[in-house]
C-alpha positions in Angstrom: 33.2 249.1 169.2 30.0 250.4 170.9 32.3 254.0 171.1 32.1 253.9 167.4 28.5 253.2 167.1 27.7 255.4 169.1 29.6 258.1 167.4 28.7 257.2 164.1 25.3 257.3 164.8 25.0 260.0 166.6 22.9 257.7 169.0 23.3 260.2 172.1 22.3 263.2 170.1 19.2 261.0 169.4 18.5 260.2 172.7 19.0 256.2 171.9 21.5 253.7 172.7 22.7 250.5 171.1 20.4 248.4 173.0 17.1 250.1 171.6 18.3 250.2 168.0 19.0 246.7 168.3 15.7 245.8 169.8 14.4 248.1 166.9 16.1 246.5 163.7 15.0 242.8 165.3 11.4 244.3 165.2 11.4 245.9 161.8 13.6 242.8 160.1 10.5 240.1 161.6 7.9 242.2 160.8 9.6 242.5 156.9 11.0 238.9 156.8 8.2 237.6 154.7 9.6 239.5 151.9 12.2 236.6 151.4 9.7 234.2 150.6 7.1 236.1 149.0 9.1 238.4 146.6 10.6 235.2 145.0 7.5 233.7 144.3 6.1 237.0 142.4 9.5 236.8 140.3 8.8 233.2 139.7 6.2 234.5 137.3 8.3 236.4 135.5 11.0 233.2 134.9 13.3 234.1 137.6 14.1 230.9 139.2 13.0 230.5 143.0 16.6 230.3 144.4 17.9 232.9 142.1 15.1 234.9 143.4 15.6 233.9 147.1 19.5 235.2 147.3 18.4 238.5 144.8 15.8 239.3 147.5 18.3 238.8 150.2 21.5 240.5 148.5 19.4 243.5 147.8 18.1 243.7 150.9 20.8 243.7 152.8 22.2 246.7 150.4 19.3 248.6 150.6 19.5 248.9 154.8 23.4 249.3 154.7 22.9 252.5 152.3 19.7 253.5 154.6 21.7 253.2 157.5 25.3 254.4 156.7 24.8 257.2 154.4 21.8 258.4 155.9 21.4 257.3 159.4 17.9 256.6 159.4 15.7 254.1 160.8 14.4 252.7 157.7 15.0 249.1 155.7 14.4 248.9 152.3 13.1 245.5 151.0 12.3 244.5 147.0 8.4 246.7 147.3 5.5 244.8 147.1 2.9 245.8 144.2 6.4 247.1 142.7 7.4 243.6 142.5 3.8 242.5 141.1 4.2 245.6 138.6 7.6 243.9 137.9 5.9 240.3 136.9 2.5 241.2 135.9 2.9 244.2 133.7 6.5 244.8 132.3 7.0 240.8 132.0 3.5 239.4 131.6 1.7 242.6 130.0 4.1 244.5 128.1 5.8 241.0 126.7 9.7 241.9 128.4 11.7 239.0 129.6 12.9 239.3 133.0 16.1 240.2 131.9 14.7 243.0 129.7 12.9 243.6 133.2 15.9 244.6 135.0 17.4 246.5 132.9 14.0 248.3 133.1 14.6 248.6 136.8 18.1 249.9 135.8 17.4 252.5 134.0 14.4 253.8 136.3 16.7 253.7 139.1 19.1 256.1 137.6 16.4 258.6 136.8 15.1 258.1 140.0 18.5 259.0 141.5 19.1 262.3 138.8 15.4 263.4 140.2 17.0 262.9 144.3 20.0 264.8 143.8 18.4 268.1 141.8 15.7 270.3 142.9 13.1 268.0 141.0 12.9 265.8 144.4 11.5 269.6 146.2 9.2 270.0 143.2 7.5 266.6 143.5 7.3 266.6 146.9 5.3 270.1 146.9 3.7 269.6 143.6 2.1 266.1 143.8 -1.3 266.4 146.3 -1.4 264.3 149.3 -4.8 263.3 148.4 -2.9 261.3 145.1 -0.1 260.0 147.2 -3.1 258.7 149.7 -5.1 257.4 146.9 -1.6 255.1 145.7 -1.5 253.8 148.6 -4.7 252.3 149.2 -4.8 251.4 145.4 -1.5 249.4 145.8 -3.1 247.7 148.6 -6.3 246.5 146.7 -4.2 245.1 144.5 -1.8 242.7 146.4 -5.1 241.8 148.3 -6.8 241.3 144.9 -3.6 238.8 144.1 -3.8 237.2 147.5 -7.6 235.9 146.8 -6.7 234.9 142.9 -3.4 233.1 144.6 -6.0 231.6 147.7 -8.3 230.3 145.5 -11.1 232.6 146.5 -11.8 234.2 143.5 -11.5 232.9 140.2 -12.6 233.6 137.0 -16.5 233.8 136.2 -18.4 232.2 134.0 -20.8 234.8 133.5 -18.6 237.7 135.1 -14.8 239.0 135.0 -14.4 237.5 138.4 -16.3 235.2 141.1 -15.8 233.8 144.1 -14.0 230.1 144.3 -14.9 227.0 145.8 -14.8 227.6 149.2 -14.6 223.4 149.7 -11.2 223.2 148.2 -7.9 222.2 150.0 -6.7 225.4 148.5 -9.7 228.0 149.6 -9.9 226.1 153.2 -6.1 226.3 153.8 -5.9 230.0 153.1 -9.0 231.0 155.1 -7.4 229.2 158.2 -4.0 230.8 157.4 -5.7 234.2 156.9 -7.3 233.2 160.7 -4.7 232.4 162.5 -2.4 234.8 160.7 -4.6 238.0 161.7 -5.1 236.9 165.0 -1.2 237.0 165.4 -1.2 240.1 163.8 -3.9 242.0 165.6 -2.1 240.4 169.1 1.2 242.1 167.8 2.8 238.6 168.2 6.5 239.5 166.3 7.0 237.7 162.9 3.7 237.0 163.2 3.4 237.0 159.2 6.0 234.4 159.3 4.6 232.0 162.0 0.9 232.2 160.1 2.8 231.1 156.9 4.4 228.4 158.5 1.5 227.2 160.5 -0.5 227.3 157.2 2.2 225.2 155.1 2.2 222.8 157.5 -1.2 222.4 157.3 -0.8 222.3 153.9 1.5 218.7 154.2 -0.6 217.2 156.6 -4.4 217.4 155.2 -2.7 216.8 151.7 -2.9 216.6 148.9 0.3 218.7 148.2 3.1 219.4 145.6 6.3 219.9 146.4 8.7 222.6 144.7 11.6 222.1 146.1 13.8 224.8 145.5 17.7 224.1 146.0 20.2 226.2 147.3 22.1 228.0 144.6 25.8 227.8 144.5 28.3 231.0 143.8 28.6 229.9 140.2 25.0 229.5 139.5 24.0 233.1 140.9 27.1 235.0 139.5 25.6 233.7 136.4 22.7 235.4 136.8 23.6 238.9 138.4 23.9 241.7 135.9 21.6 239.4 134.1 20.4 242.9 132.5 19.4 243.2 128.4 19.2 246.3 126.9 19.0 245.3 123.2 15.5 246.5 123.1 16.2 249.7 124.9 15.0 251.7 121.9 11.4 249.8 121.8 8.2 251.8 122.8 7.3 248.5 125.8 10.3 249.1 127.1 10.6 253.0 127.1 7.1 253.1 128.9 8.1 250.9 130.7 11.0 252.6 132.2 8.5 255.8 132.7 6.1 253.9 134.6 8.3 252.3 136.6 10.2 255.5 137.3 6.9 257.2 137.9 5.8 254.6 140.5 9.3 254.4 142.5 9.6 258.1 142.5 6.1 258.8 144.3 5.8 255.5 146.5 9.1 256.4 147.7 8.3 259.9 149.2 4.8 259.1 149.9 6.5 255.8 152.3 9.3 258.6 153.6 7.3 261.5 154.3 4.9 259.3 156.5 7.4 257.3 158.2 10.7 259.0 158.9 10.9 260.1 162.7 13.1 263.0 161.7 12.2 264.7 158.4 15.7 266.3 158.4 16.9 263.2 156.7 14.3 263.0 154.2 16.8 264.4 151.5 19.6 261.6 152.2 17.7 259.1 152.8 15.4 259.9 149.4 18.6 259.6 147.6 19.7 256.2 150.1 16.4 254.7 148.4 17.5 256.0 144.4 20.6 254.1 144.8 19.4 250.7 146.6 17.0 250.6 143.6 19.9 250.6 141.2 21.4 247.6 143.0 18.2 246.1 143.1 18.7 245.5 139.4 22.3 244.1 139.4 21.1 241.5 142.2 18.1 240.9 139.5 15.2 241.6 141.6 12.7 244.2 141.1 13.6 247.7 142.7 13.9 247.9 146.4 11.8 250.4 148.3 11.7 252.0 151.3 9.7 249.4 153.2 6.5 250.6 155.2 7.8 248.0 158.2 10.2 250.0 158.8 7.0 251.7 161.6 7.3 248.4 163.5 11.2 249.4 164.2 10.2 252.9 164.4 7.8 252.1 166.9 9.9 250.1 168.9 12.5 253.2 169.8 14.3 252.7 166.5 16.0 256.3 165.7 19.2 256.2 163.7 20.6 254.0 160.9 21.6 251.3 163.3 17.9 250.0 162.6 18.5 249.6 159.8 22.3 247.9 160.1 20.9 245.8 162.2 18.6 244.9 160.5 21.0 244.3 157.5 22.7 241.9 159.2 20.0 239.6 160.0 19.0 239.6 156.7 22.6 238.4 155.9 21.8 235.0 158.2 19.1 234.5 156.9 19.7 232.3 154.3 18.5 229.2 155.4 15.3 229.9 153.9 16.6 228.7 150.6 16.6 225.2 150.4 13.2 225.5 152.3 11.2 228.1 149.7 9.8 225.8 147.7 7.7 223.9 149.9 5.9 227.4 150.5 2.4 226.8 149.0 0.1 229.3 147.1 -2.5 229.2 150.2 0.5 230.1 153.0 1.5 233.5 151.1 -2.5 234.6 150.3 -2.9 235.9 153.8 0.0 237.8 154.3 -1.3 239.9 150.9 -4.8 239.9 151.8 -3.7 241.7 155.0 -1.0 244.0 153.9 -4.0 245.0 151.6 -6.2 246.1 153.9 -2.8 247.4 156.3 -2.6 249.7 153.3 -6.6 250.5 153.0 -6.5 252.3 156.1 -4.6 255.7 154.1 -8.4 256.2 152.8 -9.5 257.8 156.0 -7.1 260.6 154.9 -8.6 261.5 151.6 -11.0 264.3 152.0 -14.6 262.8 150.4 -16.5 266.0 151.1 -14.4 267.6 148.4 -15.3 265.7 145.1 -12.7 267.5 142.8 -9.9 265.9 145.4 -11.4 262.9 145.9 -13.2 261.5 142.8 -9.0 261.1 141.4 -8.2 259.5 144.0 -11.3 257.0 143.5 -10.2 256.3 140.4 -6.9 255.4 141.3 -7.9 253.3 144.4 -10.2 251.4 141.7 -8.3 251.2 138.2 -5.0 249.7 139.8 -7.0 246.1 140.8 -9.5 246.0 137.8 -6.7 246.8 135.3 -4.5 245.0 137.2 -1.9 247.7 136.7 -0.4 249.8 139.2 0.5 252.8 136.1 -2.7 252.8 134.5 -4.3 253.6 137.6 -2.0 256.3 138.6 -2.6 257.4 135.3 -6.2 258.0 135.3 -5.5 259.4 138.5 -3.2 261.8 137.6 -5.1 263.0 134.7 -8.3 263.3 136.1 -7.0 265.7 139.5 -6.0 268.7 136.7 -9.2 268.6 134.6 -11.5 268.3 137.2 -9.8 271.4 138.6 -9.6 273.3 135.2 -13.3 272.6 134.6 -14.2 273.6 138.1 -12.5 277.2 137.4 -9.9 276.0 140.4 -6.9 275.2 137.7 -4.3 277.4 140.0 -5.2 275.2 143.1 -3.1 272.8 140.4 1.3 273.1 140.3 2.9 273.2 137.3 4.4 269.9 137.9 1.3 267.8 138.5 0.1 269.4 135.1 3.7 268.0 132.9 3.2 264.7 134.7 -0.7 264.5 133.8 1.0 265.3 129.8 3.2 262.5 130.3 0.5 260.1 131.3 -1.5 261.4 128.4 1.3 260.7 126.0 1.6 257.1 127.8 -1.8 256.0 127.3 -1.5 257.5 123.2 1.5 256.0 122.3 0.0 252.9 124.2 -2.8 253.2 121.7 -0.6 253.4 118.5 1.2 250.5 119.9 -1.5 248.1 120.3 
């Protein structure tokens, strides 16, 4: 058995063994686990039932880091994205007016162009083409944005009277528990204390039950009948309709980039970039099918890396715990609100920490960036940001005289955007 690993993986021509991987994919899975309870809560806003949403989340991540690992040996798990997700919910479902079933078949779709774009020489041209200052500026945006959620969801900012937003009632069960679980959560953190995201949350929830009051949502655990009514759940009779094609392009758009933005940054052994570019395209295809919002290659995956972790038997691993752990299910409802803010809050500011890479002495580079980092929160839209982004790097270039320091395909895709936010217009 470990002859086979060890051959399959090329684990000696790595300079690894089975024992480091394994200590690698136990990291990286810990570190990701949160996923299993947060995801389904985000897709409980768009009318996917909790335990539906628990075993889609699971299912699709356990294909995600077989295809990382198998096909193209790397080190990386793939887990349903957050802000993808919340683009999922809050814009295609909640904005654009899609059910979730419309949804998927979104995520379908987009997943398909995403894996035409990996397998031709479009994937190269992106790459090149699309300035690291934009890919920086995505990141950091995303990252406002689930924070931004994690205080609305914490009860720390609400709606103002006078103003768009304002800060809450810090009194309230709800604001008191999440400032103690973003306490005690970051302290674990900072300390490096493993599945220290999950111990906050459950420190927090049981808080939660003992100062009371509390609701329960009990969420059961789904049968083989009641899912397998519900995967494929994909509806394409709208296909043709403008909220769903733009849909499908800013979906496509946002996969596409936070995939090789995520890969470029993390993989140990940029050899592999190609495979595992295309391992991600087809996970995000799945992603559907299970009937969860697209999978993506899961910026954890460091922890793992970090650990030793070298080859796809990270991610394997990795898979595998993911396939026990299913005994969250009959326990995800009792998860309150004030137990997942944290976890965003700090994955938000996790994210923040690409600004330092955006080069502020140059305003033409990173004035677009700004307004990306700015216009996904206060939209509350991870495409119109990239949008305004996107547009604004090419003029700002053209009217500085600098329009060559801009490729060709930065210029179609700032076109595209245009013709999003005009047929937007005609729409509404």
């Amino acid at each position: 058995m470990f002859q086979l690993l060890i051959k399959h993986f090329r684990l000696k021509e790595n300079k690894t063994n089975v024992k480091k991987e394994a200590v690698a994919g136990l990291t990286a899975f810990f570190t990701a686990a949160y996923i299993i309870i947060i995801n389904p809560l985000i897709l409980k806003d768009a009318g996917i039932p909790l335990d539906i949403g628990v075993t889609a989340t699971i299912l699709s991540s356990i294909a995600g880091c077989l295809i990382m690992g198998l096909w193209a040996n790397s080190p990386i798990i793939q887990i349903p994205g957050m802000g993808v997700n919340a683009f999922f919910t809050y814009t295609i479902v909640q904005s654009a007016g899609l059910t979730a079933e419309q949804a998927l078949a979104v995520v379908f779709c987009s997943g398909f162009i995403f894996l035409f774009i990996s397998f031709s020489r479009l994937s190269k041209a992106l790459s090149i083409g699309i300035p690291e200052t934009l890919k920086h500026g995505i990141t950091v945006g995303i990252g406002l944005f689930l924070a931004f959620i994690g205080l609305q969801k914490g009860g720390l900012v609400v709606s103002g009277r006078s103003s768009f937003v304002a800060l809450g009632n810090l009194s309230s069960h709800e604001a008191l528990l999440t400032l103690f679980g973003l306490i005690i959560t970051c302290t674990l953190f900072v300390r490096k204390v493993k599945g220290s995201f999950i111990i906050g949350m459950l420190v927090t929830t049981c808080a939660y039950y003992l100062l009371g009051p509390a609701t329960v949502h009990q969420a059961t655990t789904p049968s083989l009948k009641t899912y397998m009514s519900a995967f494929g759940s994909l509806n394409f009779t709208d296909f043709y309709h403008l909220p769903f094609i733009l849909s499908v392009f800013s979906l496509t758009m946002l996969i596409v980039f936070e995939n090789m933005g995520l890969l470029h940054g993390m993989l140990p052994n940029s050899s592999r970039f190609d495979a595992s570019y295309k391992s991600a395209a087809a996970s995000s295809i799945l992603s559907a099918l299970f009937g969860t919002s697209p999978t993506i290659s899961a910026a954890e995956s460091a922890s793992g890396i970090q650990e030793g972790g070298k080859t796809g038997l990270t991610s394997v691993i990795a898979a595998m715990l993911f396939g026990l752990s299913f005994i969250a299910i009959p326990v995800i409802g009792f998860i309150p609100n004030s137990a997942v803010a944290p976890i965003l809050i700090i994955l938000g500011a996790l994210m923040m920490q690409n600004v330092r890479y955006i080069p502020f002495h140059d305003f033409s580079e990173s004035f677009p960036a700004f307004l990306i980092i700015l216009l996904i929160p206060l939209t509350f839209s991870i495409a119109d940001g990239l949008a305004f982004g996107f547009i604004a790097y090419p003029l700002l270039k053209l009217l500085l005289g600098k329009a060559r320091q801009v490729s060709r395909v930065l210029y179609v895709i700032a076109f595209l955007f245009l013709l999003n936010f005009i047929a937007g217009t005609i729409m509404t």
